[in-house]
GUSE-111905 format. One record per residue (C-alpha): x, y, z; residue number from 1; residue in three letters. Coordinates in Angstrom, 1 decimal, padded with zeros to 4 digits, always signed. Example, Ala and Ser with C-alpha at 12.3 -4.5 7.8 and 13.67 -1.06 7.14 Angstrom:
BEGIN
+--------+--------+--------+-----+------+
!     xx !     yy !     zz ! pos ! code !
+--------+--------+--------+-----+------+
! +012.3 ! -004.5 ! +007.8 !   1 !  ALA !
! +013.7 ! -001.1 ! +007.1 !   2 !  SER !
+--------+--------+--------+-----+------+
! end
This chain:
BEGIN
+--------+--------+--------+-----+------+
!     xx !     yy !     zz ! pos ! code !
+--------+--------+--------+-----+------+
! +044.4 ! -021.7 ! +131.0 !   1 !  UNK !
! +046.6 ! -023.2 ! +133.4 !   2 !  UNK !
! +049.6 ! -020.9 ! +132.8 !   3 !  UNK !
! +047.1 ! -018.2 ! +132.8 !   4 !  UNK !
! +046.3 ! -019.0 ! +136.3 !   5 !  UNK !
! +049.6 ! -019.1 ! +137.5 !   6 !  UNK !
! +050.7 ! -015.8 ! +135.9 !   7 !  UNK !
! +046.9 ! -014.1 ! +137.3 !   8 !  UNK !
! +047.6 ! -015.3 ! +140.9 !   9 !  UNK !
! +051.4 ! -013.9 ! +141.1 !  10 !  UNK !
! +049.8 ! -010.6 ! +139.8 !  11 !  UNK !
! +047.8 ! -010.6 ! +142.4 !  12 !  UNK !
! +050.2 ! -010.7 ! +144.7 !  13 !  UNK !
! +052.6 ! -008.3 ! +143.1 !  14 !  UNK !
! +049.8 ! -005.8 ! +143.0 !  15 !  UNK !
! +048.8 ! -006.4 ! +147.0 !  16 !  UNK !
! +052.8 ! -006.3 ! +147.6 !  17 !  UNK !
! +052.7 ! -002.8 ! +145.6 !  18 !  UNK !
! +049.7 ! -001.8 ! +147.0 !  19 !  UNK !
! +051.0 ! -002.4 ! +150.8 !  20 !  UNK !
! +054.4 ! -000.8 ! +150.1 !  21 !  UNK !
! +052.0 ! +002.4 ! +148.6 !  22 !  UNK !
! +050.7 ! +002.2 ! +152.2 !  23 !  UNK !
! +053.9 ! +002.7 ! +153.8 !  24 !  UNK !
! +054.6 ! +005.7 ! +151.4 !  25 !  UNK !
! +052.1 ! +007.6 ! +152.5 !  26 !  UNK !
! +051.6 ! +006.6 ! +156.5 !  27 !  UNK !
! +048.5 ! +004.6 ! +156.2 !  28 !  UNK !
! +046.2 ! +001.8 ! +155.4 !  29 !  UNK !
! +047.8 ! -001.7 ! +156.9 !  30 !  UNK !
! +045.6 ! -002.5 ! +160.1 !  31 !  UNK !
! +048.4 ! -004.8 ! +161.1 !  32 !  UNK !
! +051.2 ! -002.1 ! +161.0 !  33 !  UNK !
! +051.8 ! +000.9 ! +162.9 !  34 !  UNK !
! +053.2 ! +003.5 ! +160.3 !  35 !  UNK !
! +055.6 ! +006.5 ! +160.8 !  36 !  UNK !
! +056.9 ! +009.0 ! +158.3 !  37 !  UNK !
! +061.1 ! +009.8 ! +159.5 !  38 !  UNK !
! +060.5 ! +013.7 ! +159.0 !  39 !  UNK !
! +057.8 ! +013.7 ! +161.5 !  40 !  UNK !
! +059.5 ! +011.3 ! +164.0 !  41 !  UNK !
! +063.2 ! +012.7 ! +164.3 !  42 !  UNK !
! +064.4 ! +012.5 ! +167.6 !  43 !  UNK !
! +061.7 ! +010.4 ! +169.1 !  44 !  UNK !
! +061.1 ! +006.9 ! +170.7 !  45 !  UNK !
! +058.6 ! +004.7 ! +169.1 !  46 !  UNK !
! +057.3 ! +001.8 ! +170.6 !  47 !  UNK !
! +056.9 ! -001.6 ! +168.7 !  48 !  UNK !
! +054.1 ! -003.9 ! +170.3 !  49 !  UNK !
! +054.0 ! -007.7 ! +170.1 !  50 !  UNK !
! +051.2 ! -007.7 ! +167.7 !  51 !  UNK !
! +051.9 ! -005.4 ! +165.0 !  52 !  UNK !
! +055.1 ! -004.3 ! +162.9 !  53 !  UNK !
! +055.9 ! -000.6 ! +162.3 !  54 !  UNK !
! +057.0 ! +000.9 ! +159.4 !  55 !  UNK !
! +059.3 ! +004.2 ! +159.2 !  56 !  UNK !
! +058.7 ! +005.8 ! +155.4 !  57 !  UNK !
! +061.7 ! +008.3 ! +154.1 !  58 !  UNK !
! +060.6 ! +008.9 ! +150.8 !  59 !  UNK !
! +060.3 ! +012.6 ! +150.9 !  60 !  UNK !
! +060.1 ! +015.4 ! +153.1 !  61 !  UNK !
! +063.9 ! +015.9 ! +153.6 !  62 !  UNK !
! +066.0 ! +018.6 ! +153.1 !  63 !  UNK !
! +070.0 ! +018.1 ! +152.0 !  64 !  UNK !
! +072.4 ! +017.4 ! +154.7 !  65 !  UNK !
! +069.9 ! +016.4 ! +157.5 !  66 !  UNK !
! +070.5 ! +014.1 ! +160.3 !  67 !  UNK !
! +067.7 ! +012.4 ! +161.5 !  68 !  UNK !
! +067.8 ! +009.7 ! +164.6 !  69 !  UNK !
! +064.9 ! +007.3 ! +165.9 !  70 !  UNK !
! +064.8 ! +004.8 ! +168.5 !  71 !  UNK !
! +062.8 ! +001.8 ! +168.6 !  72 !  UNK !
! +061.3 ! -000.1 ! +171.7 !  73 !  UNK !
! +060.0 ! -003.7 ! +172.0 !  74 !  UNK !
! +058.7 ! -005.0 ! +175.3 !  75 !  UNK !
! +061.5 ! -006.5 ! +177.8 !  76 !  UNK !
! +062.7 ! -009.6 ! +176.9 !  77 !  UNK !
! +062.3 ! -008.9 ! +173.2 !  78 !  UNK !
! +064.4 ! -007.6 ! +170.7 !  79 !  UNK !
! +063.9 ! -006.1 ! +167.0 !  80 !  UNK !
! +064.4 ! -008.0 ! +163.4 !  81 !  UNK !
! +065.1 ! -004.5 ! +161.2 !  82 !  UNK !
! +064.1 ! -005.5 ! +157.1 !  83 !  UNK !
! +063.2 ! -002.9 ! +154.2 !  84 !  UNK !
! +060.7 ! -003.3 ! +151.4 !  85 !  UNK !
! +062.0 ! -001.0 ! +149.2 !  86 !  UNK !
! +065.8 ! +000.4 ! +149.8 !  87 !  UNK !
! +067.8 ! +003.0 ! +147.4 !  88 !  UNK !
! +069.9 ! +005.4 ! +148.8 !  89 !  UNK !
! +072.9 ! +007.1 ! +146.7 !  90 !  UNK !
! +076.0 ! +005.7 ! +146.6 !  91 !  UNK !
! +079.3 ! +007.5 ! +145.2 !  92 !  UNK !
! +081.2 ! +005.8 ! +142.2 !  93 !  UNK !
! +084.1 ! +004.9 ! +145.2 !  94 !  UNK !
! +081.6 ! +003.2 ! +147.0 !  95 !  UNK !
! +081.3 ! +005.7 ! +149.8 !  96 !  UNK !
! +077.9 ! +006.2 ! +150.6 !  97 !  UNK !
! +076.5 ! +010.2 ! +149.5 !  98 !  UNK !
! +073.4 ! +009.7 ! +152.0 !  99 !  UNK !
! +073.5 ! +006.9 ! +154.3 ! 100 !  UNK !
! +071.6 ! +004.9 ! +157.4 ! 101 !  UNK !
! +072.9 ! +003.6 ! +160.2 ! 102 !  UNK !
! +071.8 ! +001.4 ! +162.7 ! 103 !  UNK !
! +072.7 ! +000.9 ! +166.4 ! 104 !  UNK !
! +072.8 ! -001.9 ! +168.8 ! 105 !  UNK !
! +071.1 ! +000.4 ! +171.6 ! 106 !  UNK !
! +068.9 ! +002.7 ! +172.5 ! 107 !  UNK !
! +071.1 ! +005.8 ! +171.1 ! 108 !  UNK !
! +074.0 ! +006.3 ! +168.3 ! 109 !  UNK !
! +076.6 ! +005.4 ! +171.1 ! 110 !  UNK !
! +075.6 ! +002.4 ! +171.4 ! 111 !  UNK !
! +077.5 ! -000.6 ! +168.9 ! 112 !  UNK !
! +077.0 ! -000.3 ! +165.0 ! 113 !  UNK !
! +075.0 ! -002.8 ! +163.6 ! 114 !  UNK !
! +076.4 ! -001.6 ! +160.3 ! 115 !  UNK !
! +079.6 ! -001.5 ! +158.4 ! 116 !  UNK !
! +081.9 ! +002.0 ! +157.5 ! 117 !  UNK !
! +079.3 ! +004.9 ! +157.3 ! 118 !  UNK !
! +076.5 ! +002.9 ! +156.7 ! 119 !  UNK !
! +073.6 ! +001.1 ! +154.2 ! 120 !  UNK !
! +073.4 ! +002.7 ! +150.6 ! 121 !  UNK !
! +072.8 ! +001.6 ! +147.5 ! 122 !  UNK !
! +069.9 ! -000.6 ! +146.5 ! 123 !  UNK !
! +068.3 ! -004.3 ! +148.1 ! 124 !  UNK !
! +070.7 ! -006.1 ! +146.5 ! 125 !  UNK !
! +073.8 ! -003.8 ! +148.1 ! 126 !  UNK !
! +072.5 ! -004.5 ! +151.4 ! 127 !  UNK !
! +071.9 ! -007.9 ! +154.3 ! 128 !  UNK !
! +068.4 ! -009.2 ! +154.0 ! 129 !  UNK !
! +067.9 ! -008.4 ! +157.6 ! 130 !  UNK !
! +069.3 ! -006.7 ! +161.0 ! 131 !  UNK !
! +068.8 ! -008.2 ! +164.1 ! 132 !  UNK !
! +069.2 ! -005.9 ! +168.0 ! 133 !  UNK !
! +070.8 ! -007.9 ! +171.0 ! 134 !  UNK !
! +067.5 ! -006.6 ! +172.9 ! 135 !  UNK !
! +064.6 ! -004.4 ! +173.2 ! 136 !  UNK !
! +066.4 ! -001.0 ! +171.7 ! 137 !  UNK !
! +068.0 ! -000.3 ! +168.4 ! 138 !  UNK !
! +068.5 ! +002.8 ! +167.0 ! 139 !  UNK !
! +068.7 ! +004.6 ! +163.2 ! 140 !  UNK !
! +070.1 ! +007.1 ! +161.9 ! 141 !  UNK !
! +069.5 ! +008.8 ! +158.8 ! 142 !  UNK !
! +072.2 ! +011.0 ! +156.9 ! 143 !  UNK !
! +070.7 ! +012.7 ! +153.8 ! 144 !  UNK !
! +073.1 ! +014.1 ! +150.9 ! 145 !  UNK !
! +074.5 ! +017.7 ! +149.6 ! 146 !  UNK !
! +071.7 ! +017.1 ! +147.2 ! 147 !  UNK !
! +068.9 ! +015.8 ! +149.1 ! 148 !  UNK !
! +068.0 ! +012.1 ! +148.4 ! 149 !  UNK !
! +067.0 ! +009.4 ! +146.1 ! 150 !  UNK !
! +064.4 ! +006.9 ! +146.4 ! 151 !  UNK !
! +064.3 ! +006.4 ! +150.2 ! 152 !  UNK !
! +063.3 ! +003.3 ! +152.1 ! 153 !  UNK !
! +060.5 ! +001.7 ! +154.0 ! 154 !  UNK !
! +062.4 ! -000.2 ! +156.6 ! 155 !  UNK !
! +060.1 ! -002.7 ! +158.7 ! 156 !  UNK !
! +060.5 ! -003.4 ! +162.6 ! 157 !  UNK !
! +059.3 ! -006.3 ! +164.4 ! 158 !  UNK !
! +059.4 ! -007.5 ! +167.8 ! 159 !  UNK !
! +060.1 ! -010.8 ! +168.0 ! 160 !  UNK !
! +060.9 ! -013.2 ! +171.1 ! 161 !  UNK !
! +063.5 ! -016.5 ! +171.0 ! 162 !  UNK !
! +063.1 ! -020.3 ! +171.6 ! 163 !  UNK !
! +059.5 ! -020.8 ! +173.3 ! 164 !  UNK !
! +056.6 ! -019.6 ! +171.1 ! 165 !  UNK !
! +053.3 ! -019.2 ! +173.0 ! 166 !  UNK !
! +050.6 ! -020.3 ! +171.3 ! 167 !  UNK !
! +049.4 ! -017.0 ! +169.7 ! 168 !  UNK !
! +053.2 ! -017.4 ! +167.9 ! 169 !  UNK !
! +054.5 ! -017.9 ! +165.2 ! 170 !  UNK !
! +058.1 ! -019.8 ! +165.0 ! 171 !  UNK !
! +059.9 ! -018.5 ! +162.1 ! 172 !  UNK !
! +062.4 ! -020.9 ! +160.6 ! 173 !  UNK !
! +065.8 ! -019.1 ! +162.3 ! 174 !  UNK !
! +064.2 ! -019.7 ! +166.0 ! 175 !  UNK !
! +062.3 ! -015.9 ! +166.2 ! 176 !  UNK !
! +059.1 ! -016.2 ! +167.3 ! 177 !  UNK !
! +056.6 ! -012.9 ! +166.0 ! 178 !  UNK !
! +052.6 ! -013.0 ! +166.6 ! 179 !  UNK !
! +050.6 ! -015.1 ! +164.0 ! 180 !  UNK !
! +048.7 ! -012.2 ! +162.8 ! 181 !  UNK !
! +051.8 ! -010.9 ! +161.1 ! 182 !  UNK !
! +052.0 ! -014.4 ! +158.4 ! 183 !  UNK !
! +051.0 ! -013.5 ! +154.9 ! 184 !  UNK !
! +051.1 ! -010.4 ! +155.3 ! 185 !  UNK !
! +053.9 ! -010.0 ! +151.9 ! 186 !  UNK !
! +056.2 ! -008.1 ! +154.7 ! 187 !  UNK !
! +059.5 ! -010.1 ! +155.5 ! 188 !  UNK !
! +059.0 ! -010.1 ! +159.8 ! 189 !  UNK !
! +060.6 ! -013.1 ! +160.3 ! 190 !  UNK !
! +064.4 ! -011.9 ! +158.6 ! 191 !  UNK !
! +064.0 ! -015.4 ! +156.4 ! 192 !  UNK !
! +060.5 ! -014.8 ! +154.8 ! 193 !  UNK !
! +059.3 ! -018.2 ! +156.6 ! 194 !  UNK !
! +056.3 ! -016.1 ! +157.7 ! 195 !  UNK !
! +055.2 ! -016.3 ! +153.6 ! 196 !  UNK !
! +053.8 ! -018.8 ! +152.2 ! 197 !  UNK !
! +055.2 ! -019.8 ! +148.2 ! 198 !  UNK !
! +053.5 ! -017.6 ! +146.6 ! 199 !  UNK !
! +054.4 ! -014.5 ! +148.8 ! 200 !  UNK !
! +057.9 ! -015.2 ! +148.5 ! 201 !  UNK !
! +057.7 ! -015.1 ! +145.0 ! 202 !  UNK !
! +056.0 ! -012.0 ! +145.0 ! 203 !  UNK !
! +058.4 ! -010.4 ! +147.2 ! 204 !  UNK !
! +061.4 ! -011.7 ! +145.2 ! 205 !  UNK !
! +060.2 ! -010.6 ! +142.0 ! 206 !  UNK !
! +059.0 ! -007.2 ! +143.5 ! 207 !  UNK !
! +062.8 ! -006.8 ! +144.8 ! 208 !  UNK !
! +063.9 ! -007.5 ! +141.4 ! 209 !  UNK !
! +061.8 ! -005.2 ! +140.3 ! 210 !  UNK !
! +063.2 ! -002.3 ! +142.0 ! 211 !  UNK !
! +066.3 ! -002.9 ! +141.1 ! 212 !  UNK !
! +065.1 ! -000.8 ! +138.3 ! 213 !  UNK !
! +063.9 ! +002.1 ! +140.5 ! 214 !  UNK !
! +060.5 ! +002.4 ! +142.4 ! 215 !  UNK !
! +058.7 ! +004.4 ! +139.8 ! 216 !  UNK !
! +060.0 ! +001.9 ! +136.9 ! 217 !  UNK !
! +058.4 ! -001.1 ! +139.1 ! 218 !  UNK !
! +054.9 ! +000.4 ! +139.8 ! 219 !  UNK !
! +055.3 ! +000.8 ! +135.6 ! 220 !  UNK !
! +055.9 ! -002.8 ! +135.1 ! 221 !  UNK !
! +053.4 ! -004.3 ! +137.4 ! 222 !  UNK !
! +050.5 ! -001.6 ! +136.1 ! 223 !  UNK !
! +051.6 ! -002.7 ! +132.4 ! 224 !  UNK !
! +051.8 ! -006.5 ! +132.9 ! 225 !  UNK !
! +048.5 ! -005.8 ! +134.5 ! 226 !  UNK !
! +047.2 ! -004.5 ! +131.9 ! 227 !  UNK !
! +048.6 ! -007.1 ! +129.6 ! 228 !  UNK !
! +047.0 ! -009.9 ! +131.4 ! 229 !  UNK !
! +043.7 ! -008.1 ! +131.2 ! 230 !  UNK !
! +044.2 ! -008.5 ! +127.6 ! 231 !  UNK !
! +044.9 ! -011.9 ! +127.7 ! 232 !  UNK !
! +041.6 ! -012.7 ! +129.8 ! 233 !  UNK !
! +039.8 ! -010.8 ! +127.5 ! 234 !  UNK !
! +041.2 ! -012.7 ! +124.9 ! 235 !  UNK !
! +040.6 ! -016.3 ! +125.9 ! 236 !  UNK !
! +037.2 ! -015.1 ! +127.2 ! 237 !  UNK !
! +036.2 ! -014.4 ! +123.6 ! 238 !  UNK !
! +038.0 ! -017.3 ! +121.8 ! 239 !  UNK !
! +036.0 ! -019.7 ! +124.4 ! 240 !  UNK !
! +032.7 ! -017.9 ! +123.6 ! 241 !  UNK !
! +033.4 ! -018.4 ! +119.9 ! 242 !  UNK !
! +034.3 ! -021.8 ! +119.9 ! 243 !  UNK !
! +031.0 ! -022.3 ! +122.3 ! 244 !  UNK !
! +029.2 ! -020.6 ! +119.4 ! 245 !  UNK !
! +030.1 ! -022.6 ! +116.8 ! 246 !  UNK !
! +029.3 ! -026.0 ! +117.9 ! 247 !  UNK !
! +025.6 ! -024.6 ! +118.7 ! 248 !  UNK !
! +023.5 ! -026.9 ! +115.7 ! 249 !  UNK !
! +020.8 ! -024.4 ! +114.3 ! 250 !  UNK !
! +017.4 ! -025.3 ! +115.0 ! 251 !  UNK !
+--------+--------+--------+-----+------+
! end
């Protein structure tokens, strides 16, 4: 019953981690996030408040050999930690990337690459854990394919501050500081996942694992192990109530 326990509660957290990347597909539903789909925002500024993270969503909506940019703002004296909950973009069999994204030190695509060559493709695993701007702009830049695009991305920006936390902070583990209201929330804001607790960190390892088989083939694997698991409740439910019944002594 123990194990059981243990598999139940990271379940739990897989589904909450699936359920809150679902959110970002579709532009809606985290009350801590501030959520934008790339083919509506081309071109645009966004501004990322203290309190809340933003998500930008390119999982469809494109058409083949677009270029989209977007700027993103923090207040003064801040500057932005860039991660991605999901990430799969094509990648030629040279290693050139088909579609690609870039990211700038800046508040424009002049400004310093924050990225190797032509950019990020491929999947998590291809990619840094995190980007970091020098200050309150950075910029992206999104080249889609001949063909279109893959999977997409959800790519999460949060403003963070350095060194002296006030006390609504947080004080991640690499020295950012990001509001409290952003822990636990099974979204990487600090760049090391120090935000999470365990068991969000396990979640979010094995839910990047888990797309390394594609996005749709995860949502299948966490819907079928959850319906495993029901199973197995079911099961020990009934063995339990069984064994209950046979050490009732007739009247």
């Amino acid at each position: 019953m123990v194990v059981v326990s243990y598999i139940l509660r990271l379940h739990c957290a897989l589904l909450l981690a699936l359920a809150v990347n679902a959110a970002g597909n579709n532009g809606g539903g985290n009350s801590g996030t501030e959520e934008y789909l790339l083919n509506e925002s081309c071109n645009v500024v966004i501004d990322v408040p203290g309190n809340r993270d933003v998500t930008l969503s390119a999982i469809s909506g494109h058409v083949p050999e677009e270029n989209c940019t977007v700027t993103f703002k923090a207040r003064p004296g801040r500057k932005n930690v860039l991660t991605f909950s999901t990430f799969d973009l094509e990648e030629n069999n040279d290693g050139t990337c088909e579609e690609a994204l870039e990211l700038y030190d800046g508040e424009d695509a002049n400004a310093p690459a924050l990225t190797e060559g032509n950019g990020l493709c491929g999947t998590l695993t291809d990619i840094a854990d995190f980007h970091e701007s020098s200050s309150e702009n950075v910029t992206i830049k999104f080249t889609t394919g001949p063909s279109g695009f893959g999977n997409g991305f959800i790519l999460i920006i949060t403003s963070v501050g350095e060194e002296n936390c006030t006390d609504t902070e947080f004080k991640c583990d690499n020295g950012n500081c990001i509001d409290d209201g952003l822990r636990n929330n099974l979204r990487d804001n600090c760049g090391d996942k120090s935000d999470e607790d365990l068991w969000s960190q396990v979640a979010l390892g094995v839910w990047e694992k888990l797309l390394e088989f594609g996005l749709p083939a995860a949502i299948g694997i966490i819907v079928a192990g959850a319906v495993v698991l029901t199973l197995l409740i079911v099961c020990c439910v009934c063995c339990i109530c069984k064994c209950c019944c046979n050490k009732v002594t007739p009247v």
